[in-house]
C-alpha positions as CSV (number, residue, x, y, z in Angstrom):
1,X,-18.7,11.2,-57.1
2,X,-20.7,10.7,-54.1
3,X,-19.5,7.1,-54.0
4,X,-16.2,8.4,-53.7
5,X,-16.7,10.7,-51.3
6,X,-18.5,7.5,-49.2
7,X,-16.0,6.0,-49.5
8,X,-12.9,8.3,-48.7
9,X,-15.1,9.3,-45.7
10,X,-15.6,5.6,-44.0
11,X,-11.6,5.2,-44.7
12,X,-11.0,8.2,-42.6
13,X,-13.2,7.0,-40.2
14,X,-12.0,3.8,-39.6
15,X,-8.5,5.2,-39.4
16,X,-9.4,7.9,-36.7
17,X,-10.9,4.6,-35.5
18,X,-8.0,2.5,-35.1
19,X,-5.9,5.6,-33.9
20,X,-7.6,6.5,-30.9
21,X,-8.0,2.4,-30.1
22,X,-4.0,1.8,-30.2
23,X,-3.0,5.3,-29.0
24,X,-4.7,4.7,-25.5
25,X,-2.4,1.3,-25.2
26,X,0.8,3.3,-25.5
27,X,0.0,5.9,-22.6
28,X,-1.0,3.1,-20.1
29,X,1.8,2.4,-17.4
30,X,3.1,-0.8,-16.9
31,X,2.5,-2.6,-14.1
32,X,6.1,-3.4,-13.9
33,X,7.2,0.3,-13.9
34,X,4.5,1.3,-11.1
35,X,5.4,4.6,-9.0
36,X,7.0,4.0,-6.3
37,X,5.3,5.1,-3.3
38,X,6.7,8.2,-1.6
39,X,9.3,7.2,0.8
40,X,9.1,10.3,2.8
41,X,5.7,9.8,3.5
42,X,6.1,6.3,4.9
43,X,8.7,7.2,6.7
44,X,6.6,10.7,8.5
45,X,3.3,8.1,8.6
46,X,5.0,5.4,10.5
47,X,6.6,7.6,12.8
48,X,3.1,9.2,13.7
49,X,1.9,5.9,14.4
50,X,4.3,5.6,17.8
51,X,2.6,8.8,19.1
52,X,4.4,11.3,20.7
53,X,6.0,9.5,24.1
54,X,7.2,6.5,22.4
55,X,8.6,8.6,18.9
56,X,12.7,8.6,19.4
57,X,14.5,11.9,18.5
58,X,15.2,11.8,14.9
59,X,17.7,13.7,12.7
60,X,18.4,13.4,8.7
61,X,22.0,12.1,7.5
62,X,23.3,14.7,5.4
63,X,26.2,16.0,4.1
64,X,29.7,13.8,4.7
65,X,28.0,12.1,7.0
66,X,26.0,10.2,4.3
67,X,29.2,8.7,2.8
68,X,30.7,7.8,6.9
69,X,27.6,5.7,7.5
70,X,26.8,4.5,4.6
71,X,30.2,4.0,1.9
72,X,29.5,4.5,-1.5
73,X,25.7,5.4,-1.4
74,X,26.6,8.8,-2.4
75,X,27.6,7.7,-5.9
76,X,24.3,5.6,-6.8
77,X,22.0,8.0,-8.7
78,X,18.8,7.9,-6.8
79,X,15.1,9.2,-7.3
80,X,14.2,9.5,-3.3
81,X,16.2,9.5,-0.8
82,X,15.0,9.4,3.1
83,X,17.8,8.8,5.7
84,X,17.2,8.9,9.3
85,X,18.8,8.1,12.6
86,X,18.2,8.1,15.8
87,X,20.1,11.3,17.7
88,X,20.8,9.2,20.5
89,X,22.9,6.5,20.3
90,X,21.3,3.9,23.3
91,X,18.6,4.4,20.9
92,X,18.4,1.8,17.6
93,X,16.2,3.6,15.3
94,X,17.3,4.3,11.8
95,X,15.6,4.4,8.4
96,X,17.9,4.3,4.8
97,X,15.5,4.2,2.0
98,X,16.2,5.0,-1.5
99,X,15.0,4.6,-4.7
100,X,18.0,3.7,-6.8
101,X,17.5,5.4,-10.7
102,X,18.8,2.2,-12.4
103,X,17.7,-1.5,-11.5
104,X,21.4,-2.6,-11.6
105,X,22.0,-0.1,-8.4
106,X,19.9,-2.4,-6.7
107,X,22.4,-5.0,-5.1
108,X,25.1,-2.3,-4.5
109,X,22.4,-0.5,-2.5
110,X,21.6,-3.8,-0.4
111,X,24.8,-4.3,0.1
112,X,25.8,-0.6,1.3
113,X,22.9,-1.4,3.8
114,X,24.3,-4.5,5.0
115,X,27.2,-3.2,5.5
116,X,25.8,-0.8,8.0
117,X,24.2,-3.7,9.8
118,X,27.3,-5.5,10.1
119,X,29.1,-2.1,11.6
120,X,26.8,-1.4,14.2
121,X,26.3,-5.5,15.7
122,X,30.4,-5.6,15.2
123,X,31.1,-2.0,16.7
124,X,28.8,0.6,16.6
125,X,26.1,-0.2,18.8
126,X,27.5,0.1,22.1
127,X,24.5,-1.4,24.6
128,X,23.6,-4.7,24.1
129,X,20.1,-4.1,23.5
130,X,21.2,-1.3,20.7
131,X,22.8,-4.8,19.7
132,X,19.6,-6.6,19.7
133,X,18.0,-4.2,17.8
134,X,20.1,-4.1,15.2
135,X,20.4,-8.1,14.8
136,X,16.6,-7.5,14.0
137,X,17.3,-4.9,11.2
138,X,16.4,-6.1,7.9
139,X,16.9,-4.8,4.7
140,X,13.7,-4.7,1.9
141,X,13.7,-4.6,-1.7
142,X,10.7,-3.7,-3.6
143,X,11.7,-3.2,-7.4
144,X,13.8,-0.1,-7.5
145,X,13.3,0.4,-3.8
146,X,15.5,-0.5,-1.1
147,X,15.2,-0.2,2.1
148,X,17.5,-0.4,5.7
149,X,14.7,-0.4,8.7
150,X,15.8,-0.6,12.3
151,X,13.6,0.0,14.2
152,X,13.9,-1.4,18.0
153,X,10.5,-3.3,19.7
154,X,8.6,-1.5,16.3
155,X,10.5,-3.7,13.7
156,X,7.7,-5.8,12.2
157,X,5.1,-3.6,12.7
158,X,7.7,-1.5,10.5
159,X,8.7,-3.3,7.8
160,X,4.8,-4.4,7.6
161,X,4.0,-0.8,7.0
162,X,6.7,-0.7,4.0
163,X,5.9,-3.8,2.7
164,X,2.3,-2.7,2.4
165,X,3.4,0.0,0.1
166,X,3.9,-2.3,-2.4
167,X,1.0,-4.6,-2.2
């Protein structure tokens, strides 16, 4: 009996064993479905970093105005969503970042962006160095994220700062 009992115990044991070594795999994140970072918070960081006299007036794109500047984003399904302009308009500052809910949203987003781009060198930007500004915009993808930054004489200093989100 107590042999039995030796044994039925070190079975146990070594299955408790081997449960809580595999059940601590399964609850680790991938490294390929990381967070992203919060797009907000880059966006309020990096606009702190201009301090006060140099930050541009600001306002969020909301409502139909969403869909007038940027066609079609209002049908991705996103996780974040930060959209920004300038509420001047000799003044080329805007931010578009979103984090699109399905990898295949990627591209469309991108192209959305681009799109905007395009707009404001063709038409919408009407000073030439509103122009300039926005034949510096680039667009960023980072996995799920993608991103519209225009951002005047602060452009690499701000698509450094988002880039460094990911690193």
């Amino acid at each position: 009996m107590k042999k039995f009992m030796t044994t039925l115990l070190l079975f146990a044991l070594t299955l408790s064993l081997a449960a809580c070594s595999s059940g601590g795999q399964g609850d680790a994140p991938d490294q390929s479905q990381k967070e992203a970072p919060n797009l907000n918070q880059y966006y309020e960081d990096f606009m702190a970093t201009l301090g006060e006299d140099n930050t541009p007036a600001m306002g969020d794109v909301e409502g139909d105005v969403v869909e007038q500047m940027y066609p079609g984003l209002g049908a991705l399904e996103t996780k974040q969503r930060v959209l920004k302009t300038a509420m001047i308009t000799s003044v080329a500052f805007e931010f578009a970042l979103v984090e699109v809910s399905d990898a295949a949203d990627v591209q469309t987003a991108a192209d959305i962006f681009q799109s905007r781009i395009d707009y404001q060198i063709e038409s919408g930007a009407f000073y030439p160095m509103t122009v300039e500004s926005w034949e510096k915009a680039q667009i960023i993808t980072q996995g799920n994220v993608v991103a519209l930054i225009c951002a005047g004489t602060e452009q690499s200093k701000a698509a450094d700062a988002f880039n460094a989100l990911f690193a």
